[in-house]
C-alpha positions, 0 to 999 in steps of 0.5 A: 478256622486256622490250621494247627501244626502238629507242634501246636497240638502237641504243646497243647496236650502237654501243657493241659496235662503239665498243668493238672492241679490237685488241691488239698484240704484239711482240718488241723483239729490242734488249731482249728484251722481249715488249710488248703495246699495247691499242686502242680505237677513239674515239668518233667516229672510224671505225677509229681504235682499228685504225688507230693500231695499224697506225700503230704496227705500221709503226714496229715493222716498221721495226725488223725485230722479230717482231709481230701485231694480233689483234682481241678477240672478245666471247666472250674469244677473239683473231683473228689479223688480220695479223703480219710477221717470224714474229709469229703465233708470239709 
């Protein structure tokens, strides 16, 4: 095995977390059409991928449609982190 530098491991753990996704989805009932947003946070800026998501979310909710923010897991999964108006069901 090769050594890592401390460098290597720092731009490691900076970039796993640099590249947490959320993902959105919801139901627009007006049109009937399922929708999905994807964000990532920015560099520099702690927990804006979550955050503008949850900015979005409250329009959504505004609206009384169905909806959900899950969060990607490394291994390709999805964790459910929060949903309104039976949304985990999308």
């Amino acid at each position: 095995m090769f050594p890592v530098s401390e460098t290597t491991t720092t731009t490691m753990i900076q970039n796993s977390i640099m590249k947490t996704m959320f993902i959105l989805t919801w139901h627009d009932l007006d049109s009937g059409i399922i929708a999905e947003r994807e964000f990532i946070n920015e560099k520099g800026k702690d927990h804006s991928g979550s955050i503008n998501a949850l900015n979005l979310a409250q329009v959504i909710d505004a609206n009384s449609w169905p909806w959900k923010l899950e969060k990607a897991l490394p291994g390709g999964g999805k964790e459910l982190s929060m949903s309104n108006w039976n949304g985990e069901n999308l």
